[in-house]
C-alpha positions as CSV (number, residue, x, y, z in Angstrom):
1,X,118.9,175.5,64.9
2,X,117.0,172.8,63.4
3,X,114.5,171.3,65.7
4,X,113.4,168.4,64.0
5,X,115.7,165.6,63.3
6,X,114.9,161.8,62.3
7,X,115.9,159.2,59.9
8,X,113.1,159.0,58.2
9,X,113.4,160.2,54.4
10,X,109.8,161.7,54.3
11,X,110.8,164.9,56.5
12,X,113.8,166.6,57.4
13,X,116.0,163.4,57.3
14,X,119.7,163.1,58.9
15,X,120.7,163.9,55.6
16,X,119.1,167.1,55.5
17,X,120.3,167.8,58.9
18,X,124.0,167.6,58.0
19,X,123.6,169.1,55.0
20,X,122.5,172.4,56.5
21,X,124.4,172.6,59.3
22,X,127.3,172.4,56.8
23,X,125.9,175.0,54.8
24,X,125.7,177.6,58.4
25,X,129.8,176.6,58.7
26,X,131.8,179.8,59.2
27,X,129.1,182.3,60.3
28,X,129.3,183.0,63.6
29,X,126.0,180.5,64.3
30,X,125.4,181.0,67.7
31,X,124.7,178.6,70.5
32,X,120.6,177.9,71.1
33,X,121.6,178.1,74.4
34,X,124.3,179.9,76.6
35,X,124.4,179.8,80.1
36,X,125.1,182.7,82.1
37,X,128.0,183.6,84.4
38,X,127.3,182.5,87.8
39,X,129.1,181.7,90.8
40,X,129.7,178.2,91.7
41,X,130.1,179.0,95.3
42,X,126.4,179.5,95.5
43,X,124.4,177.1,95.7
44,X,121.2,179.3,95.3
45,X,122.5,179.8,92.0
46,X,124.0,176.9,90.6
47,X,120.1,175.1,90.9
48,X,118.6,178.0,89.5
49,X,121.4,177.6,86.7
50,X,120.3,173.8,86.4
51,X,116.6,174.6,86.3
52,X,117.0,176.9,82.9
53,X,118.9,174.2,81.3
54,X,116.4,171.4,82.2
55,X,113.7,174.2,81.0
56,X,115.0,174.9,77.9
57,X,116.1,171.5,77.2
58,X,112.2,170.1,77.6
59,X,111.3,173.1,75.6
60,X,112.6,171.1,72.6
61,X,111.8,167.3,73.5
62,X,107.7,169.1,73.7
63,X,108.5,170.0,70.2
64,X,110.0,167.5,68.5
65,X,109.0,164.2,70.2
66,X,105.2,162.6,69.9
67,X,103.6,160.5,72.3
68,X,101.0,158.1,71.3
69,X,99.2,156.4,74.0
70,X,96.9,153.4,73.3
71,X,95.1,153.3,75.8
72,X,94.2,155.1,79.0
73,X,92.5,152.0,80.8
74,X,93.9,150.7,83.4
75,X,94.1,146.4,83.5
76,X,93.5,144.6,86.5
77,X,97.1,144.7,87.3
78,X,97.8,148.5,86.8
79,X,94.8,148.4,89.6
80,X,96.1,146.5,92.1
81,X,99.6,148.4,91.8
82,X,98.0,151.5,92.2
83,X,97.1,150.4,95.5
84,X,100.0,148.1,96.8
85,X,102.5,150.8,95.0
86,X,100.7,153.5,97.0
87,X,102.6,156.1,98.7
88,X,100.7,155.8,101.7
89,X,98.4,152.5,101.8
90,X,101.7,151.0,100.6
91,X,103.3,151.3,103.7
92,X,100.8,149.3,106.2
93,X,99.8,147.1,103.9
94,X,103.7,146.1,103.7
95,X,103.9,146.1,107.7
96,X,100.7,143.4,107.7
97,X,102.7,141.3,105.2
98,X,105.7,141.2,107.2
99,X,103.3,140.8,110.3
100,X,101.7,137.8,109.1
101,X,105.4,136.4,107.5
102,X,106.6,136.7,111.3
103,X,103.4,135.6,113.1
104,X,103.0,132.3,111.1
105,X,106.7,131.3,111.1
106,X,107.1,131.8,114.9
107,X,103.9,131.7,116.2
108,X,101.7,128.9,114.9
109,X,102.9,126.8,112.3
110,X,106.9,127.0,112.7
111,X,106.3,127.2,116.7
112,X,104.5,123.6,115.9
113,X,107.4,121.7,114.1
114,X,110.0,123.1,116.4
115,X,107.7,121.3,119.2
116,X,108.1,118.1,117.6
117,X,111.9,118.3,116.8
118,X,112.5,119.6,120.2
119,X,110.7,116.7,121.5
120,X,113.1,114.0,118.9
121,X,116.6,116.1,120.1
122,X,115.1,115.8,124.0
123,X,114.8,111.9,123.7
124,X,118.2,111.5,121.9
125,X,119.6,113.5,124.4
126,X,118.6,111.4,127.3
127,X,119.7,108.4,125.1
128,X,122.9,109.2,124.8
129,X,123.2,110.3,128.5
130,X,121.9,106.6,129.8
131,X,124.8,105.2,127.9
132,X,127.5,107.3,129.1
133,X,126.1,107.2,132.8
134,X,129.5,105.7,133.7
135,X,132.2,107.3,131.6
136,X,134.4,110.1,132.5
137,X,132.9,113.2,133.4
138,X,134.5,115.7,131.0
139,X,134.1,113.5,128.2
140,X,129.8,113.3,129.2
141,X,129.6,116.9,129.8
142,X,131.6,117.4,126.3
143,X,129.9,115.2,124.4
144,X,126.0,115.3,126.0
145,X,125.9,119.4,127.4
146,X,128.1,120.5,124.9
147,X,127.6,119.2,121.3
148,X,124.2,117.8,121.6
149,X,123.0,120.0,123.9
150,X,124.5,123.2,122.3
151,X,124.4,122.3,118.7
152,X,120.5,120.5,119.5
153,X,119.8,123.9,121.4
154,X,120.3,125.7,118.1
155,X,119.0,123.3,115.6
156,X,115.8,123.2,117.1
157,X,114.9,126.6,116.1
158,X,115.7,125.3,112.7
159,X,111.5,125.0,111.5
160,X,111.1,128.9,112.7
161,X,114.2,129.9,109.9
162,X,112.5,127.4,107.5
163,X,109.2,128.7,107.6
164,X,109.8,132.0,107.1
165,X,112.3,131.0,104.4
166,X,109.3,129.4,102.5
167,X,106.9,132.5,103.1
168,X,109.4,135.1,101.9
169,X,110.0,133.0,98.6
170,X,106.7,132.7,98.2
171,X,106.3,136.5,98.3
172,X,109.3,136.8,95.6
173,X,107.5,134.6,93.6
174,X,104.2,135.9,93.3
175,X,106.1,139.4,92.9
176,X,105.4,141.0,95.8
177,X,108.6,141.9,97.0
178,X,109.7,143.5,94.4
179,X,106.3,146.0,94.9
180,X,107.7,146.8,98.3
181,X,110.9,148.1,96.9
182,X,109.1,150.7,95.2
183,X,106.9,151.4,98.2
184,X,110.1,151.9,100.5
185,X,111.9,154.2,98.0
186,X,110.8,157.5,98.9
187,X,111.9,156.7,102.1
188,X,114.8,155.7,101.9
189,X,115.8,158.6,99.4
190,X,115.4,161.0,102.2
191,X,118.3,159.1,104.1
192,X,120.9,159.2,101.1
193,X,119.6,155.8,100.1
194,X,117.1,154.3,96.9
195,X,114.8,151.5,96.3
196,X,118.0,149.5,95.1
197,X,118.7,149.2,99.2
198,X,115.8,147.4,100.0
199,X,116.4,144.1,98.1
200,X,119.8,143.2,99.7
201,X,117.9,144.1,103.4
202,X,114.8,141.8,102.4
203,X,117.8,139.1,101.3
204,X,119.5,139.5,104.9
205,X,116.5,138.7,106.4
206,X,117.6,135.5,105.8
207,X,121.3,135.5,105.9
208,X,123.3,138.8,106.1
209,X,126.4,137.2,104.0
210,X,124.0,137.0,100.9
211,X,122.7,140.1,101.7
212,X,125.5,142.0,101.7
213,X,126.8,140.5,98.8
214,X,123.9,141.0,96.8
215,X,124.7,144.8,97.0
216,X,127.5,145.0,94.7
217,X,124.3,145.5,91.9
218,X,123.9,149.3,93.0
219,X,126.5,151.5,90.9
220,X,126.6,154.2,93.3
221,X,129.5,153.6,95.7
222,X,128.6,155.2,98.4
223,X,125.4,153.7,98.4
224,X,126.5,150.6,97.9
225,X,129.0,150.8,101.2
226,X,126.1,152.1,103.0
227,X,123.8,149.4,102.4
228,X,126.6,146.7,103.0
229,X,127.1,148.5,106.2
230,X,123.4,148.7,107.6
231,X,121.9,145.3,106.2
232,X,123.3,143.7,109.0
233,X,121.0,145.5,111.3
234,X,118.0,143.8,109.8
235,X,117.7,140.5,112.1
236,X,118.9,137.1,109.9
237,X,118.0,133.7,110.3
238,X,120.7,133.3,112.6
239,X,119.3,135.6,115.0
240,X,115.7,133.9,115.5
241,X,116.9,131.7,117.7
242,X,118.2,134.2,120.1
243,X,114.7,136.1,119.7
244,X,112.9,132.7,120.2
245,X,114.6,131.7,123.1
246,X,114.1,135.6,125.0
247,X,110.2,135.7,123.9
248,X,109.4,132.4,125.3
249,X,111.4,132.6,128.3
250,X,111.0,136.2,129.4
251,X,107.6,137.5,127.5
252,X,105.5,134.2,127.0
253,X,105.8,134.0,123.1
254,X,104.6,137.0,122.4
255,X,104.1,137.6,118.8
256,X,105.1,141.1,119.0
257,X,108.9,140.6,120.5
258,X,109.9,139.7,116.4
259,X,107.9,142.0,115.2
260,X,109.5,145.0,117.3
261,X,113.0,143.1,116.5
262,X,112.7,143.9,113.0
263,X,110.8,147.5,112.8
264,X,113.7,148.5,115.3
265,X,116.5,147.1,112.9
266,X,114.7,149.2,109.8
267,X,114.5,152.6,111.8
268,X,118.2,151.5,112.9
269,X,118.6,151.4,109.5
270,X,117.4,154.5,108.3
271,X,118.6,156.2,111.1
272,X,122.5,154.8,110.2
273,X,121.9,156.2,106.7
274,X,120.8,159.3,107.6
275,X,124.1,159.4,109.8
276,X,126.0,157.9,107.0
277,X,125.0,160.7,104.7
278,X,126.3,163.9,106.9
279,X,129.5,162.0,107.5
280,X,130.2,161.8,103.8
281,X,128.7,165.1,102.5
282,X,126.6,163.1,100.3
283,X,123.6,165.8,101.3
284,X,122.1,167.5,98.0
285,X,122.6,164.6,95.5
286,X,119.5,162.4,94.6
287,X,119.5,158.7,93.1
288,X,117.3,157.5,90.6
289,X,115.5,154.0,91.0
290,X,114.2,151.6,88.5
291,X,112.8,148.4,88.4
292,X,110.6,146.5,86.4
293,X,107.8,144.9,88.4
294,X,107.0,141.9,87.4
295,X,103.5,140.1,86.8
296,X,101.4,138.9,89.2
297,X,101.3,135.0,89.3
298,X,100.3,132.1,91.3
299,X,103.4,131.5,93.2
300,X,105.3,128.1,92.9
301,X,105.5,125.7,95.9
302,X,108.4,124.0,93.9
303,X,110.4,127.0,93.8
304,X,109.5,127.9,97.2
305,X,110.6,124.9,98.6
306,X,113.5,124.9,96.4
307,X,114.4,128.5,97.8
308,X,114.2,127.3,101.3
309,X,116.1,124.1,101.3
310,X,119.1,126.3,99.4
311,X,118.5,128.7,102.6
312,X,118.3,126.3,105.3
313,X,121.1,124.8,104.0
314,X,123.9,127.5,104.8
315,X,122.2,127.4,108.4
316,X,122.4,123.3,109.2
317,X,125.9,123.6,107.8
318,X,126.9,126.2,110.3
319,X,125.1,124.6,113.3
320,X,126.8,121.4,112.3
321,X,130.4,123.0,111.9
322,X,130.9,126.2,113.4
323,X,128.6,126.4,116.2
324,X,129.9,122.3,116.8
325,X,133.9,123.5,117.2
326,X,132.3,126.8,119.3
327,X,130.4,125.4,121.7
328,X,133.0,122.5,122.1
329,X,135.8,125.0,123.1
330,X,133.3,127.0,125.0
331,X,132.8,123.7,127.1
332,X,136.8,123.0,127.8
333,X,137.2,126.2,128.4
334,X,133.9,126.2,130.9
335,X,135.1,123.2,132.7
336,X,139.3,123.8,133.4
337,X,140.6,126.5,135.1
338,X,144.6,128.1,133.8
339,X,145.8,125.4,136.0
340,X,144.3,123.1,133.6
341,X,142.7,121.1,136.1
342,X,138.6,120.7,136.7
343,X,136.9,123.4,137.7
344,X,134.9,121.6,140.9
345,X,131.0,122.5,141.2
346,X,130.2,125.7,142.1
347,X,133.5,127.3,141.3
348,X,132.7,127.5,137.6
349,X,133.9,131.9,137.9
350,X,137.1,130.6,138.2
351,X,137.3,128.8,135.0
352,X,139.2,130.1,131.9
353,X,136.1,130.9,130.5
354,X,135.0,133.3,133.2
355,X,138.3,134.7,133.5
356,X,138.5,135.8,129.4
357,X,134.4,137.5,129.9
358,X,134.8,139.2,133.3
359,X,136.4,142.2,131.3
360,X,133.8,142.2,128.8
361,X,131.1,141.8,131.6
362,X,132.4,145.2,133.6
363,X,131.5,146.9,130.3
364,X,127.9,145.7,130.5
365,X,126.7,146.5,133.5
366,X,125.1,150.0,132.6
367,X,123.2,147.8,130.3
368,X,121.8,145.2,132.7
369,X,123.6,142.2,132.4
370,X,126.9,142.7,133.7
371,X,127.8,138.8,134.8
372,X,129.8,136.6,133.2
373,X,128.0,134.0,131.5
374,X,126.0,136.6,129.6
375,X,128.9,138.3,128.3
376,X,130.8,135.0,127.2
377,X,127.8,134.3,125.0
378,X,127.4,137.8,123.9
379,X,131.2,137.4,122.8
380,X,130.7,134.2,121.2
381,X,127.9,135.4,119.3
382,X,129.9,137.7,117.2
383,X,131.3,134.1,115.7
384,X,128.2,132.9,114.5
385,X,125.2,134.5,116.3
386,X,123.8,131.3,116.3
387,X,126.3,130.8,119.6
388,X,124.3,132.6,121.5
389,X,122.3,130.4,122.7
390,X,124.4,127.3,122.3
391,X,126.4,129.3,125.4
392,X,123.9,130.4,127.2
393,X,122.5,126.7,127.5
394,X,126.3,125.2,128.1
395,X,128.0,128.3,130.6
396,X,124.1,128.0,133.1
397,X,124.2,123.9,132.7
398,X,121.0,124.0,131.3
399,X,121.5,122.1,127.8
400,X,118.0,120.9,127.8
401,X,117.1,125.4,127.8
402,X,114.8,124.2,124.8
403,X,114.6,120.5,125.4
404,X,111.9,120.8,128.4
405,X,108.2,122.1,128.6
406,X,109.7,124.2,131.2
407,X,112.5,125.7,129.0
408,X,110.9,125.1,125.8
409,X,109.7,127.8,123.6
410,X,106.2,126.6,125.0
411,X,104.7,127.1,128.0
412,X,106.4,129.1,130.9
413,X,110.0,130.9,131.0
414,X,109.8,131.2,134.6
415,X,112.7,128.7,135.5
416,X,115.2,130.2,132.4
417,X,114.5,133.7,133.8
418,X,115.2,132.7,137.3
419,X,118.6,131.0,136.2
420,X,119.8,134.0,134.2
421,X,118.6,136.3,136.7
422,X,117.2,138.8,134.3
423,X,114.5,141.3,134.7
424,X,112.5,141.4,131.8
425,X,113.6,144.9,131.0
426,X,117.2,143.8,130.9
427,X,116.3,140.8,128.6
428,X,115.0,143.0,126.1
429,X,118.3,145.2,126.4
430,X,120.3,141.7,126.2
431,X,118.8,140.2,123.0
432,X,118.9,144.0,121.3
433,X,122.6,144.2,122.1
434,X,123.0,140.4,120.5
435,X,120.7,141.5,117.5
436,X,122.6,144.9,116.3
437,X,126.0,144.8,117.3
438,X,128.3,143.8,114.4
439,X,127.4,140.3,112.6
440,X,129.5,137.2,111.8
441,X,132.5,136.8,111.7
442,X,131.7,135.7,108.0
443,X,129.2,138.4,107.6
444,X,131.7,140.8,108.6
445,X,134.3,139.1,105.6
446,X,131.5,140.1,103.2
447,X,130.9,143.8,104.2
448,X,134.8,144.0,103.4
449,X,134.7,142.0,100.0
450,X,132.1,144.9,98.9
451,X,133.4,147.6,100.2
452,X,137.2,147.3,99.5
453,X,138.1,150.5,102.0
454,X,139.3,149.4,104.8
455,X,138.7,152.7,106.4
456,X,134.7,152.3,105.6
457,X,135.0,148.3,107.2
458,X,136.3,149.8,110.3
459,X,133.6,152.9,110.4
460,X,131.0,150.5,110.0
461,X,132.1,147.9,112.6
462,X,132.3,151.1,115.2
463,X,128.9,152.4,114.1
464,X,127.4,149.3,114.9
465,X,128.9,149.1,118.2
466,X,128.1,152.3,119.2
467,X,124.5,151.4,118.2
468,X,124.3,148.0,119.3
469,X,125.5,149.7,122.9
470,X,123.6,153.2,123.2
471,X,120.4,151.3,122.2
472,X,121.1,148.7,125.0
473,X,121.5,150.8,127.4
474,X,118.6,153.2,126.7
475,X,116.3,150.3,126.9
476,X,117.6,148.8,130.3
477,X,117.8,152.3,131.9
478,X,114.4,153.7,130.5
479,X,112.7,150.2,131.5
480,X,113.8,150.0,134.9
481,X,113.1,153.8,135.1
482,X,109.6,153.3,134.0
483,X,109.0,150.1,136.1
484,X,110.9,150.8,139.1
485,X,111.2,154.5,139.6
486,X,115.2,154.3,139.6
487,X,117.5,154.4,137.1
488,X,119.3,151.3,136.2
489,X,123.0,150.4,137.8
490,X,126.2,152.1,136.4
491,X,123.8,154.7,135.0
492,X,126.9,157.9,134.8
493,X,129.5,155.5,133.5
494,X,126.9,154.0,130.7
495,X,125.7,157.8,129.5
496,X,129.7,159.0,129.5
497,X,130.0,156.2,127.0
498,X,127.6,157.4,125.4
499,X,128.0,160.4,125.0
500,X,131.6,159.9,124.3
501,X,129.7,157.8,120.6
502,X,127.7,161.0,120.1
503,X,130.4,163.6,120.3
504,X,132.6,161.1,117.9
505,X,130.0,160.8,115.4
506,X,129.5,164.6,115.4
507,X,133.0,165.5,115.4
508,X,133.1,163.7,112.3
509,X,130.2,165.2,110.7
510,X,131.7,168.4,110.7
511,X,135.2,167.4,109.6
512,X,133.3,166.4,106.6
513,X,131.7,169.3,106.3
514,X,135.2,171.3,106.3
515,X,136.5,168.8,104.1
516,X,133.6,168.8,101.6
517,X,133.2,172.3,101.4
518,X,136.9,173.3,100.5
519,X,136.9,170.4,97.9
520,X,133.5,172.1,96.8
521,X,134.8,175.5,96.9
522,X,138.1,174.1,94.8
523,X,135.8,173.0,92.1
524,X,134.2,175.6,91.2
525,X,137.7,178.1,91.1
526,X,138.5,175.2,88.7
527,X,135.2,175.1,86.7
């Protein structure tokens, strides 16, 4: 064997290198290295297999290959990625960035703006209301309650969405994002997943449709279907108006509502990959990540603002089209009965509205909110999520939810809890169920773009059901356990469901495992 070869004409050249290994044709040269019989069925074996043939093979890049190295100090950059990059003090430093991302976007200076526009929606409201005193009742509730009053309800958490827009690009910009990739990476390669993951999860932060798409740049397929399937767990843009709207009126703004929101959706997350992973088989292989980190620079207010105007976009497009035509229909339906007459005042259960979510409601009550107004809006929401809480204000008759100092995302939420007739404990389980149960509708068009496998949509819309549910339901029974003593209502028919989830998902772990182990066993009898 000849250990050196290069191109250069000084040494033993390619020339050279052909030359004798023509010259050693027809005697029996033997292999440098021959791998020994071993039995593919054992996995003991097979590694130790792959560990002499990595050995050997770096046995002969130490000999032949020269490193050079320039220098071994360390610029002022290499310094603060040794830090920021860290295995450890990576991690909280990444949790106060996010921190601060969510505090100043929904706490100060997004919870500011939002005020004012509140204030401007609030007087246009009441504008249009004085001149349609007199005109026909359906048409004022159509046109005042329901498209200014639903569409206004959801546009005025527009500045919360913008802000954080602006701060995330800012943080892709100055290159910080990408740093967190490589900080999340060995966690997410325990769960079957890579550093790749992260950047379509940080995208959906913003809106899960780009975020999903953006995963069609990880090769692996599995991975890729994976991360389609869990980045709609991380709360989007569309869903901080439903986590506005539950903070102010049920826990007085606090900061930490958001914050819990989204360190639930990445344990979720990783959680849903590790499940992922057993279901497929996908147990002893290992991905490789790479990235280039880029410099660190003064980042761009331009760009930023350019970023957030492209962002914000998508959202004033769907609050002035799909949430318009929702919240429309959600109104008609609201205000006749199958009779397709009025609904008279205080008869609104027997509208068609109430008729269509009093199924859906029966199924929520083992997670505390088992009326029908709550469910039509949960229902709605899997439209545009967004629809929330353009229902919520339409099916109570309170249009002005977020119009009011009362209702507003300011000051008290006394009167909004008393209308819904929530505990606190079963708010929390309500806007957890809104915030990871399946997405979009459009959303939901995007997983299936990138996964093309029908069979892997469908897994992934029943996963996040299952979650969406169990997790409901453990927070409204645990809460009222802890703050009452008593388990919650329809406490046996919530764990049967369940439990019913956990024996699916386990059933189908170990089909894989029979499955994956005969197709295993099959290729080594072949190898």
């Amino acid at each position: 064997m000849i250990k050196t070869i290069s191109t250069s004409s000084g040494h033993e050249g390619l020339k050279e290198t052909v030359n004798a290994a023509a010259a050693l044709r027809g005697k029996g040269q033997k292999a440098p290295y021959v791998q020994a019989d071993i039995d593919f069925k054992d996995k003991t074996a097979v590694e130790a297999a792959d560990r002499k043939r990595f050995e050997f093979v770096n046995g002969i890049v130490k000999q032949v290959e020269k490193r050079k190295v320039f220098t071994k100090d360390k610029n002022v950059q290499d310094k603060i990625d040794s830090i920021i990059t860290h295995k450890i003090i990576g991690i909280p430093i990444f949790a106060a960035v996010i921190f601060l991302v969510f505090y100043i976007s929904q706490t100060t200076l997004g919870t500011w703006i939002a005020d004012w526009l509140v204030a401007w929606i609030e007087t246009f409201q009441g504008w249009v209301g004085g001149l349609m005193e007199n005109a026909n009742p359906l048409l004022y509730a159509l046109l005042v309650d329901g498209i200014i009053g639903g569409v206004g309800a959801v546009v005025g958490f527009l500045p919360l969405v913008m802000v954080m827009y602006f701060l995330i690009a800012l943080l892709e910009d100055c290159g910080y994002m990408a740093r967190a990739t490589v900080v999340l990476d060995p966690i997410f390669k325990r769960v079957g997943l890579s550093g790749k993951s992260v950047i379509p999860m940080v995208i959906g932060t913003g809106c899960a449709i780009p975020g999903v798409m953006s995963c069609r740049t990880i090769r692996n397929e599995r991975e890729r279907r994976t991360t389609a399937m869990l980045t709609p767990f991380m709360p989007c843009g569309a869903k901080i108006p439903v986590i506005a709207l539950f903070a102010g009126a049920f826990f007085a703004d606090a900061w930490w509502v958001s914050a819990t929101m989204y360190l639930v959706g990445i344990l979720l997350v990783l959680l849903g990959a590790l499940l992922v992973k057993k279901i497929t088989g996908q147990k002893y292989r290992k991905s490789f990540f790479i990235i280039e980190l880029p410099e660190y620079k003064l980042p761009s207010l331009k760009r930023a603002c350019g970023s957030m105007l492209e962002r914000g976009k998508a959202y004033i497009v769907k609050a002035g089209t799909i949430i318009l035509v929702c919240n429309t229909i959600v109104q008609i339906m609201q205000s006749f009965n199958w009779q397709f007459r009025l609904v008279e005042e205080g008869a609104e259960g027997t509208s068609i509205l109430a008729s269509i979510a009093h199924p859906f409601a029966i199924l929520f009550i083992p997670l505390g909110f088992g009326v029908w107004q709550l469910a039509a809006a949960a229902v709605t929401g899997f439209i545009a999520k967004e629809n929330v809480v353009g229902t919520l204000a339409v099916v109570y008759g309170i249009t002005n939810l977020i119009d009011t100092d009362e209702l507003a995302l300011v000051g008290s939420g006394n009167e909004v809890a008393t209308v819904m007739g929530l505990t606190k404990v079963a708010a929390l389980a309500y806007l957890m169920f809104n915030l990871y149960t399946p997405p979009c509708f459009a959303a939901l068009g995007a997983m299936n773009s990138e996964m093309k496998s029908g069979k892997w949509l469908l897994g992934g819309i029943c996963l996040q059901l299952a979650t969406g549910y169990t997790v409901a339901f453990g927070i409204y029974q645990i809460g009222t356990l802890i703050t009452t003593g008593s388990l919650g209502t329809a406490f046996i028919p919530g764990l049967i469901a369940v439990i019913a989830f956990a024996l699916i998902i386990l059933w189908r772990i170990r089909k894989s495992d029979k499955e994956f182990a005969s197709e295993y066993s099959l290729h080594s009898v072949n190898s």
